[in-house]
LUMFIVO-649292 format. One line per 2 residues: number of its first residue (from 1); their letters; for each residue x, y, z of N, C-alpha, C. Coordinates in pm, 1 decimal. Layout:
REM LUMFIVO-649292
NUM) A) X,Y,Z,X,Y,Z,X,Y,Z  ...
END
This chain:
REM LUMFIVO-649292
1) XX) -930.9,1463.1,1799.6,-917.4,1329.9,1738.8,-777.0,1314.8,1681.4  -704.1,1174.4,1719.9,-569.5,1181.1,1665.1,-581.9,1068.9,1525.3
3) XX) -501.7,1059.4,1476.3,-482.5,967.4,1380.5,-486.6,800.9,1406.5  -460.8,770.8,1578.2,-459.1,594.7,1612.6,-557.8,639.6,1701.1
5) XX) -688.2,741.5,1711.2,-794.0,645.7,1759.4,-827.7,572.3,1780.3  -867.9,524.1,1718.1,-930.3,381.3,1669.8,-860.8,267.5,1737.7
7) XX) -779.8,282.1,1793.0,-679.9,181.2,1851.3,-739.8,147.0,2035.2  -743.9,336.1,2061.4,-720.3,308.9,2214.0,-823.0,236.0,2258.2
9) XX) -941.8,190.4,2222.8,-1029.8,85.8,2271.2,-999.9,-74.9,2313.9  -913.7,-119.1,2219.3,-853.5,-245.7,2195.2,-721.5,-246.6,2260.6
11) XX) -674.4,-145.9,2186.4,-535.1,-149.7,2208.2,-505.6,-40.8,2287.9  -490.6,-37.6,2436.1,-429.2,86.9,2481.2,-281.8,96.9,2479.6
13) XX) -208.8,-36.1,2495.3,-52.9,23.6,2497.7,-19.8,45.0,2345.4  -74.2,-64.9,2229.2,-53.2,17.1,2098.7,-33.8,142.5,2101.1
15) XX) -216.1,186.6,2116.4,-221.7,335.1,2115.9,-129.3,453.9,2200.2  -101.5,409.9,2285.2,-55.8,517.4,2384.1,164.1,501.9,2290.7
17) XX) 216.7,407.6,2253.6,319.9,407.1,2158.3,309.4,516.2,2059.5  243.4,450.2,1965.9,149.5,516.4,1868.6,162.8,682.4,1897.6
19) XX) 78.9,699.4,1968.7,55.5,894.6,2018.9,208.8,964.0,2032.1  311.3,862.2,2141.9,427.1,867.0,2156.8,465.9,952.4,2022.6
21) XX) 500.3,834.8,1942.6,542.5,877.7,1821.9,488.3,970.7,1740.9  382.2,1007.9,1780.9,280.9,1104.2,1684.3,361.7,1214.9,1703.6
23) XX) 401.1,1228.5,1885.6,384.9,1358.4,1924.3,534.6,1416.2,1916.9  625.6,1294.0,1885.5,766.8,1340.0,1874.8,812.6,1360.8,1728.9
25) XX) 694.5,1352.6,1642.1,746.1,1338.1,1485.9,790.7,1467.3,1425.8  752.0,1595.2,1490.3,806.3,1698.1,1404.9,924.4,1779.1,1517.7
27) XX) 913.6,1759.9,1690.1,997.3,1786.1,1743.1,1113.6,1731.0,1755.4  1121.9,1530.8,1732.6,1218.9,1493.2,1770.6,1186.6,1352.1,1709.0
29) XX) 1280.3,1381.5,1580.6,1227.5,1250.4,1475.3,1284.9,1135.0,1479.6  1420.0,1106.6,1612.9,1486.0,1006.9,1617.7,1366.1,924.4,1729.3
31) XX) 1305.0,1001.1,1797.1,1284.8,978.6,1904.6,1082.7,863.1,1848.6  1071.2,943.8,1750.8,986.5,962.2,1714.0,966.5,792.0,1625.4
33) XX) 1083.4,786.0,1521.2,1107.6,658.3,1489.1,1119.8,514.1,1599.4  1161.9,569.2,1688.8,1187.5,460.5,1789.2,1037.4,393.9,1853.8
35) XX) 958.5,538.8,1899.9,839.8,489.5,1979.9,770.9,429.3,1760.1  745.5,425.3,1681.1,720.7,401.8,1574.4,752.3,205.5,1605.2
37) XX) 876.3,197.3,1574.3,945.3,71.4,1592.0,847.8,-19.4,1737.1  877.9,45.9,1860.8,812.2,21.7,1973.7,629.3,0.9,1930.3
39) XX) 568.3,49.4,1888.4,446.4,34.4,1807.3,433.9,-75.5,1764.0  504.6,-91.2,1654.7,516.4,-211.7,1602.1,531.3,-322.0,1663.2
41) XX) 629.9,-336.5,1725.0,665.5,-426.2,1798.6,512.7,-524.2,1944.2  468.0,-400.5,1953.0,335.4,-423.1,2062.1,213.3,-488.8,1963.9
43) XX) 229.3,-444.7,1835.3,116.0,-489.0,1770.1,173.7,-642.8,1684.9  289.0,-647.5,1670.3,351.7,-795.8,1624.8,346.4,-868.7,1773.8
45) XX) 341.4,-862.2,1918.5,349.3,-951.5,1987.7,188.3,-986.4,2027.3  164.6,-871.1,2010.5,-13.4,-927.4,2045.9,-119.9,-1012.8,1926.4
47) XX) -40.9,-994.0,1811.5,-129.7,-1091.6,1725.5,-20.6,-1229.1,1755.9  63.4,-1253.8,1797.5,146.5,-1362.6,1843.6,56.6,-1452.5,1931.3
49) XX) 29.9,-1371.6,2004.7,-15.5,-1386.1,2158.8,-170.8,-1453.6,2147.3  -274.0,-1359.7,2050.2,-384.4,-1386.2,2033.5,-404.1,-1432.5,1907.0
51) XX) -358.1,-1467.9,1799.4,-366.9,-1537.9,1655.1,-318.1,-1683.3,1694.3  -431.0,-1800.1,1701.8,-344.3,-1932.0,1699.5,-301.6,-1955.7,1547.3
53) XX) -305.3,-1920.3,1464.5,-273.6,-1942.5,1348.0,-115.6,-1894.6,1334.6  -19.1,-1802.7,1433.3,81.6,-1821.7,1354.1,154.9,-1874.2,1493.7
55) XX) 294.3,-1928.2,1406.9,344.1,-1963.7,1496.5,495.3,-1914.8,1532.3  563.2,-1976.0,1619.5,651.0,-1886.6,1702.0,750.0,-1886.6,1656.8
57) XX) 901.6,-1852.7,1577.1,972.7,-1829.6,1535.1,1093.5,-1922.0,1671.6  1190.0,-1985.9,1602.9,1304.9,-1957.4,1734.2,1317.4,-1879.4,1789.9
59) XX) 1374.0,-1733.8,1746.4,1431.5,-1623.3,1773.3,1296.9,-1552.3,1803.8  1298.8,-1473.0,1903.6,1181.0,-1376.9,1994.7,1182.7,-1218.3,1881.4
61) XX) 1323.5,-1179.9,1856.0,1337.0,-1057.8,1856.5,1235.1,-972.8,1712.9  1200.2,-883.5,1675.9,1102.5,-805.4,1593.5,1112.7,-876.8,1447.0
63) XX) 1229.8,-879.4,1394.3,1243.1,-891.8,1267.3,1239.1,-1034.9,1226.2  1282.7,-1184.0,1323.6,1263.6,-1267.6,1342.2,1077.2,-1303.6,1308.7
65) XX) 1038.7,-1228.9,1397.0,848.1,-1218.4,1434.7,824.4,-1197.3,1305.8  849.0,-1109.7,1204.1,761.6,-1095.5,1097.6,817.5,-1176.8,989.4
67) XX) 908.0,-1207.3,954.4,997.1,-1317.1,873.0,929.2,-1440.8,877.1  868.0,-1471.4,965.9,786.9,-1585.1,995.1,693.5,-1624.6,881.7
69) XX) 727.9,-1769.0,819.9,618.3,-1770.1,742.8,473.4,-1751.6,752.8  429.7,-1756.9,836.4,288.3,-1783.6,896.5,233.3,-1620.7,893.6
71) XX) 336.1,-1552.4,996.9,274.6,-1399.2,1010.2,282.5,-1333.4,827.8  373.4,-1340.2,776.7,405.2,-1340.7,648.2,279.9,-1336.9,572.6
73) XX) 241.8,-1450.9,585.7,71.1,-1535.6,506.0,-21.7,-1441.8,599.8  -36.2,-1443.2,688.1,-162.7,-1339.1,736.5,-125.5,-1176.1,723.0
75) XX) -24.4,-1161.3,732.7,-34.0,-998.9,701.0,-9.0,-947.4,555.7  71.5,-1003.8,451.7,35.0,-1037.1,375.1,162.8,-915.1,314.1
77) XX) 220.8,-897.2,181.9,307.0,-832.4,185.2,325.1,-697.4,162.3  236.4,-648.6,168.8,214.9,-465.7,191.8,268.8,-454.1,402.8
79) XX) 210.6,-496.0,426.3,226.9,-512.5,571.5,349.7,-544.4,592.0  372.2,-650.8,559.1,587.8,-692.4,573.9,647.6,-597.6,546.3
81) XX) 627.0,-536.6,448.5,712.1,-445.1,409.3,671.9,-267.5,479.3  602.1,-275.0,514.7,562.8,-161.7,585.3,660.8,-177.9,700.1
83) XX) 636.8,-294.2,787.8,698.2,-310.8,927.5,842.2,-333.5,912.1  899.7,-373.8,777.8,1031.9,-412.0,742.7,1072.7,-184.9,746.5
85) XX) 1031.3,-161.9,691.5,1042.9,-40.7,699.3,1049.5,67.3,810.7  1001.7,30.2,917.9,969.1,88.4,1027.4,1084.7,4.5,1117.2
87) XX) 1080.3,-112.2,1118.6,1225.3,-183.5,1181.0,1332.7,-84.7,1156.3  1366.4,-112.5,1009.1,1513.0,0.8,1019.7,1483.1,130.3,981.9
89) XX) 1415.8,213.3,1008.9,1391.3,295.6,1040.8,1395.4,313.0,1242.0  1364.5,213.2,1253.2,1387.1,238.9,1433.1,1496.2,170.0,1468.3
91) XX) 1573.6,88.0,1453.5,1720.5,62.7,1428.0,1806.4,154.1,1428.4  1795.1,256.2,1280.2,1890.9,337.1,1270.2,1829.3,498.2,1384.4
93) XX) 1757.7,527.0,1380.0,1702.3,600.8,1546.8,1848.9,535.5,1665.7  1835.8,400.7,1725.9,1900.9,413.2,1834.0,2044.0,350.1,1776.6
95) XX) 2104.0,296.0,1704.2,2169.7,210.8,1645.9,2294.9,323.0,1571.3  2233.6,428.8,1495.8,2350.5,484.9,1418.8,2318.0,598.1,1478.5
97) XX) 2494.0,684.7,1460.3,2515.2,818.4,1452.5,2467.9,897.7,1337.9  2394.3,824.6,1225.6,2346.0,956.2,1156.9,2229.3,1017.0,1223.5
99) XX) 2195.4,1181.1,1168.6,2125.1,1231.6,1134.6,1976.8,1156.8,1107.4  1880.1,1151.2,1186.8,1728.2,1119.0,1158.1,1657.3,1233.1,1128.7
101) XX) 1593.7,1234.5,991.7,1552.6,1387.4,929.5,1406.7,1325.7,962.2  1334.3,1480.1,946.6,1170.3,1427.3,928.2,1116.9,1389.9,874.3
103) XX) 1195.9,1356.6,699.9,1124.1,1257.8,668.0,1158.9,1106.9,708.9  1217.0,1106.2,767.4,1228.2,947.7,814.4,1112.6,922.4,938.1
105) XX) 1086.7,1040.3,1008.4,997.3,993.9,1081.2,855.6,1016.2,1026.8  816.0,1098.7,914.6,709.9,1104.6,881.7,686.4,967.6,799.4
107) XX) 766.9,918.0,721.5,775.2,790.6,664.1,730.0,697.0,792.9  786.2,693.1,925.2,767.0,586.5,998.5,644.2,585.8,1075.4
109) XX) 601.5,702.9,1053.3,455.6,726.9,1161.5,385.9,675.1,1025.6  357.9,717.2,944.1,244.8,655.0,800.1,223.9,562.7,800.9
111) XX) 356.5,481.7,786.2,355.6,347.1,804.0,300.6,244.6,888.3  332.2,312.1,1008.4,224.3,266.1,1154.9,126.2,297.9,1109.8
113) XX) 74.4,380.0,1100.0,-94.0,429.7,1068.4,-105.8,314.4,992.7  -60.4,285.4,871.2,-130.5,184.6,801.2,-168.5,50.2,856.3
115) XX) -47.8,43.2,896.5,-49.4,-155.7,963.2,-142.9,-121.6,1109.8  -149.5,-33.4,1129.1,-243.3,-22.7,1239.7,-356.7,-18.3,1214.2
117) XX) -390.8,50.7,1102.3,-537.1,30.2,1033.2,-583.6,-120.2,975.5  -472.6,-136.6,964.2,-499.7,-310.0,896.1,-479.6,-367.1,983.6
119) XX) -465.3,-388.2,1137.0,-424.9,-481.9,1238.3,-609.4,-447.8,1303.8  -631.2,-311.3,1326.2,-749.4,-298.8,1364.1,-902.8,-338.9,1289.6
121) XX) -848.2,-345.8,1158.9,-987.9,-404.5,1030.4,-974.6,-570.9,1061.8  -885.0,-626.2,1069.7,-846.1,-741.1,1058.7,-910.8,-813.5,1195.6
123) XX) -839.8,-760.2,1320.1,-911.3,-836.5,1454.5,-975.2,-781.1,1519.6  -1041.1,-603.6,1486.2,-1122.9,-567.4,1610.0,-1217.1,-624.6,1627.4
125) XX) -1247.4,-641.8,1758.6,-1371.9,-715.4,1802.6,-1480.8,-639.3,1824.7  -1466.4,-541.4,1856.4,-1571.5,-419.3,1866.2,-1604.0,-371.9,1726.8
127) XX) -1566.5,-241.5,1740.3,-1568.9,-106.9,1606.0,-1442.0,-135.8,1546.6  -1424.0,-160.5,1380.6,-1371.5,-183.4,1324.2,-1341.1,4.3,1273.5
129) XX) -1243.0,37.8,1238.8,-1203.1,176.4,1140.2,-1309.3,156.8,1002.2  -1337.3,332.9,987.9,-1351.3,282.9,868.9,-1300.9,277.4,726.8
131) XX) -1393.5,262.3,626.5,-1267.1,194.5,505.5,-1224.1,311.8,439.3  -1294.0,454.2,491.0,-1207.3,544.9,419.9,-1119.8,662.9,494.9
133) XX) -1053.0,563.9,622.9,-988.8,635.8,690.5,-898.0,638.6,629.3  -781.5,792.5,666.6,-688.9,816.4,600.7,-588.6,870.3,690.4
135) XX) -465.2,850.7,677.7,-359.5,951.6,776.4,-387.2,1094.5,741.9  -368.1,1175.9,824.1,-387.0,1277.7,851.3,-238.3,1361.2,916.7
137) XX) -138.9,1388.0,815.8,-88.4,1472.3,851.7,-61.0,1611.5,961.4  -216.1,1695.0,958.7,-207.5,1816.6,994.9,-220.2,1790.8,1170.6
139) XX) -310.1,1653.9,1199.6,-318.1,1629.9,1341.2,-159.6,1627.0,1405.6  -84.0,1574.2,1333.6,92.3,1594.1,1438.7,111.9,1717.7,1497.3
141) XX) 115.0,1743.5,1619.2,192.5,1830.9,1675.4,304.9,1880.9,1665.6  314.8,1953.5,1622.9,428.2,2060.7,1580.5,556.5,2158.4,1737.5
143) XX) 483.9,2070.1,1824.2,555.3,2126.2,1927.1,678.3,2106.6,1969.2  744.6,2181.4,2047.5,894.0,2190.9,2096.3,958.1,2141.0,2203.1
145) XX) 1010.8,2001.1,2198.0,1007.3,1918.9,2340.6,1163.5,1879.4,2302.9  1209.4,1875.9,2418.6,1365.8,1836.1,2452.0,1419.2,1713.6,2347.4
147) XX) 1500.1,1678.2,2270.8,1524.2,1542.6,2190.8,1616.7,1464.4,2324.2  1551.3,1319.0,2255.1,1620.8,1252.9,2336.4,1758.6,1186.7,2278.5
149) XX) 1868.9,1204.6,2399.0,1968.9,1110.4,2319.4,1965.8,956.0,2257.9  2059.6,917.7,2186.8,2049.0,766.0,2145.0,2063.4,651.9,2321.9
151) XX) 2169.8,752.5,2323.6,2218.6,666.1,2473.9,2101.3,624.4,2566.6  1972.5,780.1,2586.5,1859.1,737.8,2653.0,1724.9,672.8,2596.6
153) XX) 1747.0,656.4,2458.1,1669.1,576.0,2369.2,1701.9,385.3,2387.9  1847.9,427.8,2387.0,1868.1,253.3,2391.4,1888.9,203.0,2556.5
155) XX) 1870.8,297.1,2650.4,1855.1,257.1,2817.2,1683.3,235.3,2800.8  1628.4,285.1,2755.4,1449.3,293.1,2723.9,1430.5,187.1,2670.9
157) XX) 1484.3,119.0,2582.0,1463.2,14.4,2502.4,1480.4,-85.3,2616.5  1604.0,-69.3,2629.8,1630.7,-231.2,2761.8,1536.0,-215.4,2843.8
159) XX) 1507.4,-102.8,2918.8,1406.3,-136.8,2992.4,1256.6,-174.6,2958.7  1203.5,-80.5,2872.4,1125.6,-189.2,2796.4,1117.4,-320.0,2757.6
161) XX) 1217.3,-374.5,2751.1,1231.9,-512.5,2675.5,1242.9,-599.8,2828.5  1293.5,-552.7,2924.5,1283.2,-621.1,3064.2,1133.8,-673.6,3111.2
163) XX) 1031.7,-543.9,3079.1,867.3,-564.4,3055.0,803.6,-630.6,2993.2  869.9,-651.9,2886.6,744.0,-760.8,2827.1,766.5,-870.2,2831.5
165) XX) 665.2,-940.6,2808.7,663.2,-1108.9,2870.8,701.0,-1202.6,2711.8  760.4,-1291.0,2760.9,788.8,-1349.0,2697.2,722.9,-1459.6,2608.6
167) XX) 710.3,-1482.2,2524.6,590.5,-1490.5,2427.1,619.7,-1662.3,2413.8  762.8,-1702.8,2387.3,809.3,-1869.5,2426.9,750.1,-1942.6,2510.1
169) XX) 764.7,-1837.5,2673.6,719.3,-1857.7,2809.1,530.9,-1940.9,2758.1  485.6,-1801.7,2730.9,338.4,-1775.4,2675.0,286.7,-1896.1,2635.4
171) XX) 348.7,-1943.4,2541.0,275.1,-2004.8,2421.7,345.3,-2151.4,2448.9  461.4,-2177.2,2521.3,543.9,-2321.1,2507.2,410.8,-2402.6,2500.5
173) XX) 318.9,-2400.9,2547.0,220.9,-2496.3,2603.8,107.3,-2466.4,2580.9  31.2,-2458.5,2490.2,-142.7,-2452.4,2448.3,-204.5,-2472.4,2531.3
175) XX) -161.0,-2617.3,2603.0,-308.1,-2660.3,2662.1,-276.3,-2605.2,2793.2  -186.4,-2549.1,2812.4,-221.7,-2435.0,2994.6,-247.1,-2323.1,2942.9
177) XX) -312.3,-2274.1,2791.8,-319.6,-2137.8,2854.4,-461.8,-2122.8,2932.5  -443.8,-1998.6,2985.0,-542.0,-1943.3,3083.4,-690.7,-1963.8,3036.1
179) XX) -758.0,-1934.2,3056.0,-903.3,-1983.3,3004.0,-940.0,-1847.5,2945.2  -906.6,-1733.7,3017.8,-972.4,-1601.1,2963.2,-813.0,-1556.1,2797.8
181) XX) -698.9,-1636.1,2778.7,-679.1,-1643.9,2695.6,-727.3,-1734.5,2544.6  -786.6,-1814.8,2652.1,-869.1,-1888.1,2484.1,-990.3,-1847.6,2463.2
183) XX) -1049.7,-1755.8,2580.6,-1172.3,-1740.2,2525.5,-1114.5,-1576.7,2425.1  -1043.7,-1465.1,2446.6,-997.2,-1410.7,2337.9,-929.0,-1447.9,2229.6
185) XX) -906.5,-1553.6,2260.2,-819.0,-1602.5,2097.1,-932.0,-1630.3,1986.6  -1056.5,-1678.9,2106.3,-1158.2,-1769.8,2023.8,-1245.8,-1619.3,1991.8
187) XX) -1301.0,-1561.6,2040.7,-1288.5,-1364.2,1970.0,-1221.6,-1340.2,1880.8  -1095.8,-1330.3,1857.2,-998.4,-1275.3,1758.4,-1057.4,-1369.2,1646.2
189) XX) -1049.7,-1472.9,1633.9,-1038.6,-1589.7,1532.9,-1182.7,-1540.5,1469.4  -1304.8,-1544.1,1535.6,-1426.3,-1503.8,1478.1,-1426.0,-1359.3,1439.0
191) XX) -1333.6,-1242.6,1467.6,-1344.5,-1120.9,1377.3,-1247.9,-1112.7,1308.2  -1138.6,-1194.8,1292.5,-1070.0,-1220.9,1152.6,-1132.1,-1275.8,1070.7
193) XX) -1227.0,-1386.7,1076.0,-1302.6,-1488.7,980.1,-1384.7,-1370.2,905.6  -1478.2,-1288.6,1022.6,-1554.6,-1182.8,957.4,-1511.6,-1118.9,876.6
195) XX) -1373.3,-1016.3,893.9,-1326.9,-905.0,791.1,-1261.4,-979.9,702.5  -1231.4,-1087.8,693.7,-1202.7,-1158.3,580.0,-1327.0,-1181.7,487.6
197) XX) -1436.2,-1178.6,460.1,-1529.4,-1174.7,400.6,-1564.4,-1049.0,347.9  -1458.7,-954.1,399.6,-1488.8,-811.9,308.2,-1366.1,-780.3,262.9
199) XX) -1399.2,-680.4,149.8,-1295.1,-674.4,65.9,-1259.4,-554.9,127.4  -1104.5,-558.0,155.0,-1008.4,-454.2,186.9,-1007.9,-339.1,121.0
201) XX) -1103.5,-209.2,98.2,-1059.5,-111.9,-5.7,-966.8,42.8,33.4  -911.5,-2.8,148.8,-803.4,97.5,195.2,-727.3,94.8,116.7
203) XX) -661.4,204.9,85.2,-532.1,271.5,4.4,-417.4,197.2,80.4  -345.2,83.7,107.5,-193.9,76.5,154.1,-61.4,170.9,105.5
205) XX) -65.7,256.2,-17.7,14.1,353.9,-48.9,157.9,257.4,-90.7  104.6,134.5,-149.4,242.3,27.9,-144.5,377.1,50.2,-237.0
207) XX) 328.6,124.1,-309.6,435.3,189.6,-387.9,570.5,344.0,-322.7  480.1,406.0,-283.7,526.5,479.1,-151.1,645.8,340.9,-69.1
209) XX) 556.5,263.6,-20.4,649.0,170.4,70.1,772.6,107.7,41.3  724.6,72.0,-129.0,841.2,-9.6,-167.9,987.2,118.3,-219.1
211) XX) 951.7,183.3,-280.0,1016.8,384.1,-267.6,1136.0,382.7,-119.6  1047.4,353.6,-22.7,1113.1,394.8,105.5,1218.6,301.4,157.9
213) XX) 1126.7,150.0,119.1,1212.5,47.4,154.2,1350.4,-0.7,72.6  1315.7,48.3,-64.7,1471.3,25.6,-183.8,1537.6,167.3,-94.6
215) XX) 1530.4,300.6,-84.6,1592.7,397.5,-8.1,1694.6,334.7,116.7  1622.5,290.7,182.4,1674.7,219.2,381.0,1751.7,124.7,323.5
217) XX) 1732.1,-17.3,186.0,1805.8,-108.7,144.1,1961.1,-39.8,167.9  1939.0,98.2,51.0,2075.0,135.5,10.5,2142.5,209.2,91.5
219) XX) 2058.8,256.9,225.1,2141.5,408.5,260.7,2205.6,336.4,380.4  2089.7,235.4,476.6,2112.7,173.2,585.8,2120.4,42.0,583.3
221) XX) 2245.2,-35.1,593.6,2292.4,-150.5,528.3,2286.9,-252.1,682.0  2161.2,-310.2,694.1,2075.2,-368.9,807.1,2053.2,-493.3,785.0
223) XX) 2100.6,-585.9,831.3,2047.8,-727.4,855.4,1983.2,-769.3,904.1  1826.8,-773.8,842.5,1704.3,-773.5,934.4,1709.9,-873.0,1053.4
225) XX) 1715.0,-1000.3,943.3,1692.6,-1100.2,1077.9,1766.3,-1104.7,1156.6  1906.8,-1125.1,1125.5,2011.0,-1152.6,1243.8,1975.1,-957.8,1345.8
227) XX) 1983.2,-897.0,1290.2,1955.0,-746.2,1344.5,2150.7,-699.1,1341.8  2225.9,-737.7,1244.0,2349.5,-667.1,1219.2,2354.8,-532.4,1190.4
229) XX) 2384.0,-420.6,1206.6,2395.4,-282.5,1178.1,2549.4,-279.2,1130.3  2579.0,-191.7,1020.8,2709.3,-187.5,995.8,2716.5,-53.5,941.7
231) XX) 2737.9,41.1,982.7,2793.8,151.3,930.1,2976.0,201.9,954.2  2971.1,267.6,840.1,3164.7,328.2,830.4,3213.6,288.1,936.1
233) XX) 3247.1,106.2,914.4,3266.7,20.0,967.6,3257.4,-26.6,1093.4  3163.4,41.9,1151.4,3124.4,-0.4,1259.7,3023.9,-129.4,1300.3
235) XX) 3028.1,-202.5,1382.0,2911.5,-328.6,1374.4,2832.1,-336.8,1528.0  2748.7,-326.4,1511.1,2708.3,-316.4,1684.7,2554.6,-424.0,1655.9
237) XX) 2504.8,-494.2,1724.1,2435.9,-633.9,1749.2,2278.0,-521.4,1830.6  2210.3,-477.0,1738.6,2064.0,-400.9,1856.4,1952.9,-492.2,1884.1
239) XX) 1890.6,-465.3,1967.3,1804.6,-514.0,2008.4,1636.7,-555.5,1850.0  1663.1,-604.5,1822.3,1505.9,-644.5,1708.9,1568.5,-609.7,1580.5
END
C-alpha cells in the first residue's frame, strides 16, 4: 500500500505522478519535486475540466489556475497554499541551479498527499479516503536510481505540456460539451454537495505549510503568477 492509493481508482494519471514522485523523493529530490509540481498540475486541470463552478482564468499556466478566484473559494486556503508551495518548489527543481535537498522534496510530496486527500474527500465518486488517513513517511522508497538532469526535466516538461489538452479549447463552449462530459460533471457536482455536508476532520498540518511557504517566500524569489524566476541575477520565464 502506497500513500496515493486512494487516488488510482479515480485518478490514474494523478496517481501514477504522484508514485513518480513518491519514488524519486529520497533518491532524487529534484526530480522528485518536479513529478510533485506535475501532480498538481493534473489534479488543478481536472477539477477545471469537471467542476462547473470554477472558472477559467486568461492565462492556462499552474499558478494562473489556482490564483483564480473561484478555485481559491472551493479549495479554500490551506489548499492554495499547499499548491503555492509545491509550485515553487517545482519551479526551483527545473528553473534554478541550486541544490534541491530532501527536505524540499519531502516538504513537496506531504503536501501532495494532502491536497490529494482533500481533492479525493471533496469529489470522489466512489470510495472517499478515510478521515484518519495520514502520510506515511516510512512507505517512500529509499532506493538508488540515476538523478535526472534539469536539462532532462525541462525537455520532460515540454513534452508533457505538448500532451495535455487544452482546457480554453475544452471549455470555450458549454453547450458542445460531450454528453459523457456533463454527465461526469453532473457526478462530481453531486459528491461535492455530499462531502460538503461533512465536516472535514483531517489534520491539513497548515502551520507546517505556512513555515515552508514564508521559507520559499525568502530563499526563492518567484513570481507566481507571471511565473518570473530570478536568481543571482539571472531571469528565465518557466513553464507554470
Amino acid at each position: 500500500m502506497t500513500n496515493f492509493a486512494f487516488l488510482e481508482a479515480e485518478w490514474p494519471s494523478l496517481y501514477e505522478a504522484a508514485e513518480k514522485a513518491s519514488n524519486a523523493v529520497y533518491p532524487d529530490p529534484r526530480t522528485a519535486c518536479f513529478y510533485a509540481r506535475r501532480a498538481l498540475e493534473l489534479a488543478v486541470q481536472w477539477m477545471y475540466k469537471h467542476d462547473y463552478s470554477l472558472l477559467l482564468p486568461y492565462q492556462e499556466n499552474l499558478s494562473a489556475l489556482i490564483h483564480e478566484p473561484t478555485f481559491k473559494k472551493v479549495a479554500g486556503e490551506a489548499i492554495f497554499n499547499k499548491a503555492r508551495v509545491i509550485i515553487r518548489l517545482g519551479n526551483q527543481a527545473v528553473h534554478s541551479n541550486s541544490t534541491v535537498l530532501l527536505h524540499d522534496s519531502l516538504t513537496a510530496i506531504n503536501e501532495l498527499f494532502h491536497i490529494s486527500y482533500w481533492l479525493a474527500r471533496t469529489y470522489a465518486r466512489k470510495e472517499k479516503p478515510e478521515p484518519g488517513l495520514s502520510f506515511n513517511p516510512d512507505e517512500l522508497p529509499k532506493t538508488t536510481v540515476p538523478r535526472q538532469t534539469m536539462e532532462q526535466l525541462r525537455n520532460l516538461e515540454a513534452s508533457l505540456r505538448e500532451k495535455d489538452e487544452k482546457l480554453s479549447e475544452l471549455l470555450s463552449d458549454k453547450s458542445a460539451l460531450d454528453e459523457e462530459l456533463k454527465r461526469l460533471r453532473a457526478e462530481v457536482a453531486k459528491a461535492k454537495e455530499a462531502s460538503a455536508l461533512l465536516t472535514d476532520t483531517h489534520d491539513y498540518s497548515e502551520a507546517e505549510t505556512r513555515k515552508s511557504l514564508i521559507d520559499l517566500l525568502v530563499t526563492t524569489p518567484i513570481t507566481e503568477v507571471t511565473g518570473i524566476y530570478q536568481n543571482s541575477g539571472e531571469i528565465v520565464i518557466p513553464i507554470s
